[in-house]
GUGU-222993 format. One record per residue (C-alpha): x, y, z. Coordinates in steps of 0.5 Angstrom, whole numbers, plus 500, padded with zeros to 3 digits. Example, Ala and Ser with C-alpha at 12.3 -4.5 7.8 and 13.67 -1.06 7.14 Angstrom:
2
<rec east="525" north="491" up="516"/>
<rec east="527" north="498" up="514"/>
This chain:
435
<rec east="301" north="633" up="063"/>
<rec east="301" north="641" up="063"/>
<rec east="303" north="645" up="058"/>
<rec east="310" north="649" up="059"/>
<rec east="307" north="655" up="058"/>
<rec east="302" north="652" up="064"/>
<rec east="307" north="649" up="068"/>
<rec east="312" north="655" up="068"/>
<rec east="304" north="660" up="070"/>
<rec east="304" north="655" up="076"/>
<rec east="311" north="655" up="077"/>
<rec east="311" north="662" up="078"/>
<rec east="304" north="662" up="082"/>
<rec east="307" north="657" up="087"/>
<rec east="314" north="662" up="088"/>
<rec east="310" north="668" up="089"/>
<rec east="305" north="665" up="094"/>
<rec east="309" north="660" up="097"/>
<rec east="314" north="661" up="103"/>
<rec east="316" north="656" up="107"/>
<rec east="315" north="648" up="106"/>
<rec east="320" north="646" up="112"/>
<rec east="327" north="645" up="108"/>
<rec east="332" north="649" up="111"/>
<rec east="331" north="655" up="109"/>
<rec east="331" north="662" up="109"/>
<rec east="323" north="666" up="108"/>
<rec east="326" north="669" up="102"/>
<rec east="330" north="663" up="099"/>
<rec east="332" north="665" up="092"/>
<rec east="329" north="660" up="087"/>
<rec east="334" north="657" up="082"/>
<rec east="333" north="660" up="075"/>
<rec east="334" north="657" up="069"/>
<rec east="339" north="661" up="064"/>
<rec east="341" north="661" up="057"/>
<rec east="346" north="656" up="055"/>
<rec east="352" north="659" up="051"/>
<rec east="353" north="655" up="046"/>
<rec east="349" north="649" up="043"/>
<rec east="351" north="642" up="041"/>
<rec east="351" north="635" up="043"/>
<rec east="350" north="632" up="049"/>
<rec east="348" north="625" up="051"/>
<rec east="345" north="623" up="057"/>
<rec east="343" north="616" up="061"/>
<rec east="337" north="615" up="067"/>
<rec east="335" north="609" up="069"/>
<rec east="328" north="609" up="069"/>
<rec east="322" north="610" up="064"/>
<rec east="318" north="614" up="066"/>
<rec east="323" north="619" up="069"/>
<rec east="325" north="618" up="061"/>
<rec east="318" north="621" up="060"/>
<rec east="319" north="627" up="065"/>
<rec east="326" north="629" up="064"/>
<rec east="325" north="628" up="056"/>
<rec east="320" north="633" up="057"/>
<rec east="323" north="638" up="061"/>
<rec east="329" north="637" up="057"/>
<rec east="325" north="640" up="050"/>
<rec east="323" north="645" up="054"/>
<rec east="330" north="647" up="055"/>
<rec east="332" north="646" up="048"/>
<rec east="326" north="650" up="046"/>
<rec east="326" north="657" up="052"/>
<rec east="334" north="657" up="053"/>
<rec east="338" north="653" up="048"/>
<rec east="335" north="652" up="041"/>
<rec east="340" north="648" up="037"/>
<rec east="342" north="643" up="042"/>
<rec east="340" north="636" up="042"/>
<rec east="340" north="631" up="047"/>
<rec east="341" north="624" up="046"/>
<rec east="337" north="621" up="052"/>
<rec east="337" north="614" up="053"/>
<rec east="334" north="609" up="058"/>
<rec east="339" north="603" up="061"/>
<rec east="336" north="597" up="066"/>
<rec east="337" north="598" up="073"/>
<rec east="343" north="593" up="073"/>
<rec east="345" north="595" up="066"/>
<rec east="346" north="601" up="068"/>
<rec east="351" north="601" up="074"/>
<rec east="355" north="595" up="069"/>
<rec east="356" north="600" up="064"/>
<rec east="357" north="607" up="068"/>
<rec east="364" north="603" up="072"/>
<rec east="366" north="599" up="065"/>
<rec east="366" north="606" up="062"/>
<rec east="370" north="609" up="067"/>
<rec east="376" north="605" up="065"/>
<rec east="374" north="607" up="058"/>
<rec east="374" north="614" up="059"/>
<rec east="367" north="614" up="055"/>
<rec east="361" north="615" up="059"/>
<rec east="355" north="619" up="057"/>
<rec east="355" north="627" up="058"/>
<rec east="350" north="627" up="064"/>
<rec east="347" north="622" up="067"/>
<rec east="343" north="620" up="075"/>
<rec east="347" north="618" up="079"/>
<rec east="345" north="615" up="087"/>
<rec east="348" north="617" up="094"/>
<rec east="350" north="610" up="095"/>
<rec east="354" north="610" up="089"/>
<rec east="357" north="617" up="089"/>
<rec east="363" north="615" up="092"/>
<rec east="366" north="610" up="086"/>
<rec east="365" north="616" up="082"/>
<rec east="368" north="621" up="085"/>
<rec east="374" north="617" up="087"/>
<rec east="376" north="616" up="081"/>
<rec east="375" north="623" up="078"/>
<rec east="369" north="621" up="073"/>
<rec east="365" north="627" up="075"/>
<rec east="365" north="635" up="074"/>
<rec east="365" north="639" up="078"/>
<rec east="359" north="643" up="079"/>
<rec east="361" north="648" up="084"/>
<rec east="363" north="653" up="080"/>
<rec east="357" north="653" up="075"/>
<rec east="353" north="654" up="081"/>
<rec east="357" north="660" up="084"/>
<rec east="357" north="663" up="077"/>
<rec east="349" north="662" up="077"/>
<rec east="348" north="665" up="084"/>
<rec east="346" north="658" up="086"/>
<rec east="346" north="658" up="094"/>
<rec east="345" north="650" up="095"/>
<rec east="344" north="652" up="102"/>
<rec east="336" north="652" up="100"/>
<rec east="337" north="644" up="099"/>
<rec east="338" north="642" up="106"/>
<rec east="345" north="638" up="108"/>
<rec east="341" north="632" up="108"/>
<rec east="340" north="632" up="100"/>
<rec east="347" north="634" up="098"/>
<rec east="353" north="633" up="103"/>
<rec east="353" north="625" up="101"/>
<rec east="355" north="629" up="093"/>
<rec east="360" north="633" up="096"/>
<rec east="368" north="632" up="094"/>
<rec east="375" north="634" up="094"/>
<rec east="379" north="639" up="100"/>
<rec east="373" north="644" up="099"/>
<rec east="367" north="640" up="099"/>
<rec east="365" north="642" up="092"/>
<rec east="357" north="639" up="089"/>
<rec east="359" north="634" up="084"/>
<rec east="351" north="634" up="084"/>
<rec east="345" north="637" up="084"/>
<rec east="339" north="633" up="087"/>
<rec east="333" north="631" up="082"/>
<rec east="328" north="629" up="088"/>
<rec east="328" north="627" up="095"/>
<rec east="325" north="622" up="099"/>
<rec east="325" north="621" up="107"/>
<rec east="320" north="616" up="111"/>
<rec east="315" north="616" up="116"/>
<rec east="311" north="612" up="120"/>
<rec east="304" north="610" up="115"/>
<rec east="299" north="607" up="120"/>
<rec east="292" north="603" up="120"/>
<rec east="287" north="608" up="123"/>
<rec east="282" north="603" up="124"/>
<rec east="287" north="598" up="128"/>
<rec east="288" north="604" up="132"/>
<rec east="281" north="606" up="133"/>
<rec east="279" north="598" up="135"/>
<rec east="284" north="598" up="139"/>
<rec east="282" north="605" up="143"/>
<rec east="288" north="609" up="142"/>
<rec east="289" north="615" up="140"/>
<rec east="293" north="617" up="133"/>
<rec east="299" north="619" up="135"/>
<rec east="302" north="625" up="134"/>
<rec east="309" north="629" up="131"/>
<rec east="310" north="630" up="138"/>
<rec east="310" north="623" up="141"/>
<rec east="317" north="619" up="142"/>
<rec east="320" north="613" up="143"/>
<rec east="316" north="611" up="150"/>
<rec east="310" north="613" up="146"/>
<rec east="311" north="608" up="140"/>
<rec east="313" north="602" up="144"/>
<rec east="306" north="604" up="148"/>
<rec east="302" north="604" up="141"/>
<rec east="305" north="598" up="138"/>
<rec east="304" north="594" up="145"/>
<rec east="297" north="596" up="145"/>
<rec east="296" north="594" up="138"/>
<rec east="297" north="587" up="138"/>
<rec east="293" north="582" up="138"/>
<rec east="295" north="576" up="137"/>
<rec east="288" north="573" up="137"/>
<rec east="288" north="576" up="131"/>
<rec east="296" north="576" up="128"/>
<rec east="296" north="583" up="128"/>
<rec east="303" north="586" up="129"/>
<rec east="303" north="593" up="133"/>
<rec east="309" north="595" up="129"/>
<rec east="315" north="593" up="123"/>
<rec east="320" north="598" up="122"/>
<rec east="326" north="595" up="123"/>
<rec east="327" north="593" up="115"/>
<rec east="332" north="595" up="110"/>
<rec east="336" north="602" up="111"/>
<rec east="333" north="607" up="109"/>
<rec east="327" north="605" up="111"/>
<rec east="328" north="601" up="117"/>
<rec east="333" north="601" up="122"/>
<rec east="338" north="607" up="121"/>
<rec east="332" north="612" up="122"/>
<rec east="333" north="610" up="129"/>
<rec east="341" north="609" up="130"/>
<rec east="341" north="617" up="126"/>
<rec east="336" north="620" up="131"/>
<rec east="342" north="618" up="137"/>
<rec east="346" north="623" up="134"/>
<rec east="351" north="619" up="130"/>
<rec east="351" north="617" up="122"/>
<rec east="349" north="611" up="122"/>
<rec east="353" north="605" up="118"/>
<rec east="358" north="609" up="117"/>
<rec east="362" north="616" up="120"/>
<rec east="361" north="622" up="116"/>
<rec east="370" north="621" up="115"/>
<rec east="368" north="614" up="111"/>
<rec east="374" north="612" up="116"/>
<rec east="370" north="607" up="120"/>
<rec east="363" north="602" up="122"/>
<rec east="359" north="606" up="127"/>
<rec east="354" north="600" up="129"/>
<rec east="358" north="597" up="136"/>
<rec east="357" north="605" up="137"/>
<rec east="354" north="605" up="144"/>
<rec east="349" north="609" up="141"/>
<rec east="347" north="604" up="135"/>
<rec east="347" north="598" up="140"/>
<rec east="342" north="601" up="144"/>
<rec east="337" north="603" up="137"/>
<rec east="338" north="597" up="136"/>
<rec east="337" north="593" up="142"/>
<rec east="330" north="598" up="143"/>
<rec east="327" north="595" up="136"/>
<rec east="330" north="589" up="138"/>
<rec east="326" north="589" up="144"/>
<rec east="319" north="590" up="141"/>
<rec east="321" north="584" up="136"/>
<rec east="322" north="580" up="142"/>
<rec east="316" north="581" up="146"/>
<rec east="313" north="580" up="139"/>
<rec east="311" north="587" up="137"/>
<rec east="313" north="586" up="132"/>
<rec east="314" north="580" up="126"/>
<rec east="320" north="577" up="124"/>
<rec east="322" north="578" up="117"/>
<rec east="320" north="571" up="115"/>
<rec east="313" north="572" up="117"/>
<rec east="314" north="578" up="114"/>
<rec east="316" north="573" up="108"/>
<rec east="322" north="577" up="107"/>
<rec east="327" north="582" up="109"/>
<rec east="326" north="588" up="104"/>
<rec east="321" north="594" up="106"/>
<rec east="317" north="593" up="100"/>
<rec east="315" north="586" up="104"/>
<rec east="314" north="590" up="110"/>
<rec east="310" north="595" up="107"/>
<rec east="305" north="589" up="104"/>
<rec east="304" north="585" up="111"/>
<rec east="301" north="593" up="113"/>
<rec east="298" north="593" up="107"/>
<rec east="295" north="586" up="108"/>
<rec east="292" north="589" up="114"/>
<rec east="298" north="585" up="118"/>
<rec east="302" north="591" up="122"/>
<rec east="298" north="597" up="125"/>
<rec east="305" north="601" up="124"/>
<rec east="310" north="602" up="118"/>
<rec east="316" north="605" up="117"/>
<rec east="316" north="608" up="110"/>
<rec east="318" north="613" up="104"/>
<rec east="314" north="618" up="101"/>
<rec east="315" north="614" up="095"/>
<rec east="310" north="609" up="097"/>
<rec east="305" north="614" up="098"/>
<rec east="301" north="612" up="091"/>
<rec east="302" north="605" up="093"/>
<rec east="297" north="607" up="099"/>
<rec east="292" north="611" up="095"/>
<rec east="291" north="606" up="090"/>
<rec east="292" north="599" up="095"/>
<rec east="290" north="602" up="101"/>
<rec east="283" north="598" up="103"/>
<rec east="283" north="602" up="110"/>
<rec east="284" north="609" up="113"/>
<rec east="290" north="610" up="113"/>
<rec east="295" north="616" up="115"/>
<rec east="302" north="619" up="116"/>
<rec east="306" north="621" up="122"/>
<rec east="312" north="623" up="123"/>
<rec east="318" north="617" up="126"/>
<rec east="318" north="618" up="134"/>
<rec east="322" north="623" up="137"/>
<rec east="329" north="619" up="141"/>
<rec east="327" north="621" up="149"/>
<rec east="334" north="623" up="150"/>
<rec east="337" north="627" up="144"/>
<rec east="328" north="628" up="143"/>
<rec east="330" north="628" up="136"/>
<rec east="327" north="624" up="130"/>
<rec east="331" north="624" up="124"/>
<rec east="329" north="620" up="117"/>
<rec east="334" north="618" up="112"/>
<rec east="334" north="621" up="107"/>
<rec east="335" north="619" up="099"/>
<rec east="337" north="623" up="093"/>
<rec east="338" north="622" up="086"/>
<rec east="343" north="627" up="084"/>
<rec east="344" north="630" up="075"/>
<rec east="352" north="629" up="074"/>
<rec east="357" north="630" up="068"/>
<rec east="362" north="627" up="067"/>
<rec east="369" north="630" up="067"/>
<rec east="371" north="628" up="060"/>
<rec east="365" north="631" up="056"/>
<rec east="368" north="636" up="051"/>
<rec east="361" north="640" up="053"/>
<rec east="362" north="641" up="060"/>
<rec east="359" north="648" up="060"/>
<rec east="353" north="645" up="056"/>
<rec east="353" north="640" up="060"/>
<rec east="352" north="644" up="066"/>
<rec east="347" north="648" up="063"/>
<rec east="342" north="643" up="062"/>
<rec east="343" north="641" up="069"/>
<rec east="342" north="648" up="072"/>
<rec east="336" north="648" up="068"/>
<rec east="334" north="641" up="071"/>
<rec east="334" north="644" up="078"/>
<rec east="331" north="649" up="077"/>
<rec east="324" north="651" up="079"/>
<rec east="322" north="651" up="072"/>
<rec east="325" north="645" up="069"/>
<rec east="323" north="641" up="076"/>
<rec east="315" north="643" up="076"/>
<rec east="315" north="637" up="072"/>
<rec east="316" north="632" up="077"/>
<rec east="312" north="636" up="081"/>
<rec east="307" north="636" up="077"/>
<rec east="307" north="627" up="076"/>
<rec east="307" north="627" up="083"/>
<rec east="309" north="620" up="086"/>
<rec east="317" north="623" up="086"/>
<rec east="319" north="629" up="090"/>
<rec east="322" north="635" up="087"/>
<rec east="328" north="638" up="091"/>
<rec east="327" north="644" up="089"/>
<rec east="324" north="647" up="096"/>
<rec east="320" north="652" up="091"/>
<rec east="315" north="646" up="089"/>
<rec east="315" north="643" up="095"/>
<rec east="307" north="645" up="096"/>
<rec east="306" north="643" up="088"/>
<rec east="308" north="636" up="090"/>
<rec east="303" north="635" up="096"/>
<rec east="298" north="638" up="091"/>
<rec east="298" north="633" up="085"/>
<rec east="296" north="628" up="090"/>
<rec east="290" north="631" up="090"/>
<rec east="285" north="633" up="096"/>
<rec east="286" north="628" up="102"/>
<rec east="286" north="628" up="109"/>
<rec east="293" north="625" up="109"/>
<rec east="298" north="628" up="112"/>
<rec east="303" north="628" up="106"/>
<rec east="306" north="635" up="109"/>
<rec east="310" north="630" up="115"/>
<rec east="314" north="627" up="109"/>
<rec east="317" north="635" up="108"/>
<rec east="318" north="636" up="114"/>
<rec east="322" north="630" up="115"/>
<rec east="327" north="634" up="111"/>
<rec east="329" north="639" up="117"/>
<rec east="333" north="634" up="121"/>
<rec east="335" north="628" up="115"/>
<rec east="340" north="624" up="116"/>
<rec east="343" north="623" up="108"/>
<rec east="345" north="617" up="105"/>
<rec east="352" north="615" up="109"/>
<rec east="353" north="607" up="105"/>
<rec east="356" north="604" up="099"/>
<rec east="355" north="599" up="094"/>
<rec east="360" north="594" up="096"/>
<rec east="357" north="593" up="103"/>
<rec east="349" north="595" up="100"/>
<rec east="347" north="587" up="102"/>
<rec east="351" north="586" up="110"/>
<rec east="347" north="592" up="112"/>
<rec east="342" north="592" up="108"/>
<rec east="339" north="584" up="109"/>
<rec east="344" north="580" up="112"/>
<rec east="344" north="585" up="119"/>
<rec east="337" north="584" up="118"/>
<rec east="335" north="577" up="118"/>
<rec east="341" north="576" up="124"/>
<rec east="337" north="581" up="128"/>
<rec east="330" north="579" up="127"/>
<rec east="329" north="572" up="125"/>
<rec east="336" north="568" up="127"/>
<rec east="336" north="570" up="133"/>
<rec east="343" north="573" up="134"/>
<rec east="344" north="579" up="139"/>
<rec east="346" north="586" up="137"/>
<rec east="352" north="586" up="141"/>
<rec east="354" north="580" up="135"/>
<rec east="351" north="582" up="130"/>
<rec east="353" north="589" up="128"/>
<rec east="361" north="586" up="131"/>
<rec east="360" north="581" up="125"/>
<rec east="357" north="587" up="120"/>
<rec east="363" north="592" up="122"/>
<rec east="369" north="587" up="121"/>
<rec east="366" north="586" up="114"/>
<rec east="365" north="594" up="113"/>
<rec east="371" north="595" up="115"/>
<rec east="374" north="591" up="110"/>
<rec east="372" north="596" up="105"/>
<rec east="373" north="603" up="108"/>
<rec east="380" north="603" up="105"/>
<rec east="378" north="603" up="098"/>
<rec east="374" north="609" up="100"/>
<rec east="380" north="614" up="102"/>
């Protein structure tokens, strides 16, 4: 790892070189700058991950050390399952840690009841124009009659289509391009299959953020659930005929079922075509270390095929957001940190791990440069942020639509029209709790 007064000489290298990477942005998008903290004291704060741990521990002491000495950071990690089980208990208890992460999916929970600060004001006095993070990143952690940021975004990750080039070359066709579209996709995925040799053209149907929702989103409508959270969007005719497109490709045996897959989850998608099963894949940017060690073909990345009609490709996109609770007894501290954990410096850290995309948009390029020198186009995965699709799904229905859509679709056999009927008659048993 570099040193901070390293980190902060690229940092700034990038800011002045740098001008667009494909985020909603203007040329002379402002950078968020970390600021001086009023008053030092105590904060504890919980990630689920260790080695975000390490990354955030390190920015954390850079903060303590440039822009508030005096203050402590109890920095903590729970398991993934652990963390979700004390975060709710501790709602009801009112005892929650100052900062913690918190994921789109899960948001609304919190934010329902009213566990979360407000952090619109701290932006708006820092001068933060959280237009420069693009919608996609932050509109599923707006809040309230104003649509207040209770979060700020850590990182980001969208999907794109990872493809075998020597499949494609053995098949003779050309690598596709991120002007193709659905027609030019269902033409590739025919031409690469060949069951001689149990080779799919395709597998990109699996789970939500890789899989099917891309598809649903490009039509123009959130897919799942409306922006209002007032109703299922699956028996949407639009929905229905995403679904049907991939369902078309299935049934002419395009692509495997989730039991040749061995499963239903992206991960096992994404290891059929690392196998050298599949030719195509939908993936997320955080599968790019995957690829670079495992990868035993040429590989690359394109951008997910653009719908014929709306001529619109669209990748769901996640982000981790840094919140504080509403009860911390530092709030202005608290906000503080976070502020800084956004900002180009505190996030040159995660740009320089590579593997985890930094939201800030000025680290974009810094991210694409810690894989190294390489042909593949790590570019496509910033580029999807332009027209992204954020996370419009909570926990409570996670396995419905996530699984149980899934397997009904590809591999019992059960017609769309049914299907996604039988999923929105279980969501909509749940869109109350969220109003």
């Amino acid at each position: 790892m570099l040193s901070v007064k390293r980190r902060f000489a690229l940092w700034m290298a990038f800011v002045l070189a740098f001008t667009s990477v494909g985020l909603v942005q203007a040329q002379d998008a402002p950078a968020i700058a970390a600021q001086p903290c009023a008053a030092p004291g105590n904060l504890t704060m919980w990630v689920w991950d260790e080695n975000w741990a390490t990354i955030i521990g390190e920015s954390i002491e850079d903060w303590k050390t440039n822009y508030c000495p005096g203050a402590e950071v109890d920095l903590q990690v729970q398991p993934w399952q652990q963390y979700w089980d004390l975060l709710k208990t501790n709602v009801a208890g009112g005892n929650m840690p100052d900062v913690f992460n918190i994921s789109q999916d899960r948001f609304y929970f919190y934010a329902n009841n009213d566990a979360l600060l407000d952090l619109q004001p701290y932006l708006d006095a820092a001068g933060v124009d959280t237009a420069l993070w693009g919608s996609g990143m932050i509109d599923p952690y707006r809040w309230g009659e104003n649509s207040d940021l209770h979060a700020t975004p850590v990182n980001w990750d969208t999907i794109a289509i990872y493809y075998n080039k020597d499949l494609f070359d053995a098949a003779g066709i050309p690598y596709p391009s991120k002007a193709w579209d659905w027609n030019g996709f269902a033409a590739a995925a025919a031409a690469l299959t060949n069951p001689e040799q149990d080779i799919y053209g395709a597998s990109v149907y699996s789970e939500y953020q890789a899989g099917y929702p891309n598809w649903i989103a490009a039509t123009g409508i959130p897919p799942i659930v409306g922006l209002g959270r007032t109703q299922c969007t699956l028996t949407e005719a639009s929905s229905i005929g995403a679904l049907d497109f991939l369902k078309g490709l299935y049934d002419q045996g395009y692509m495997p079922s989730v039991s040749v897959l061995g499963g239903a989850s992206a991960d096992d998608a994404f290891n059929f075509w690392l196998a050298g099963k599949v030719a195509m894949v939908a993936g997320g940017s955080w599968k790019l270390p995957t690829a670079f060690e495992q990868a035993a073909f040429n590989w690359d990345v394109v951008t997910l095929p653009k719908n014929p009609d709306t001529e619109r490709s669209r990748s769901i996109l996640h982000s981790v957001g840094y919140v504080a609770s509403a009860n911390t007894p530092n709030a202005d501290l608290a906000a503080n940190l976070i502020l800084f954990l956004s900002s180009d410096e505190g996030q040159a850290y995660f740009a320089d791990a590579g593997g985890v995309s930094p939201a800030n948009p000025a680290l974009q390029q810094q991210w694409i440069n810690s894989f190294g020198d390489t042909d593949v186009n790590i570019q496509t995965f910033v580029d999807a942020i332009n027209d992204s699709q954020g996370v419009t799904v909570f926990e409570e229905i996670w396995d419905k639509i996530n699984t149980e859509l899934v397997i009904n679709i590809f591999d019992l056999g059960m017609s769309v029209s049914d299907a996604t009927q039988d999923a929105c008659d279980f969501i909509e048993t749940h869109l109350p709790e969220l109003q």
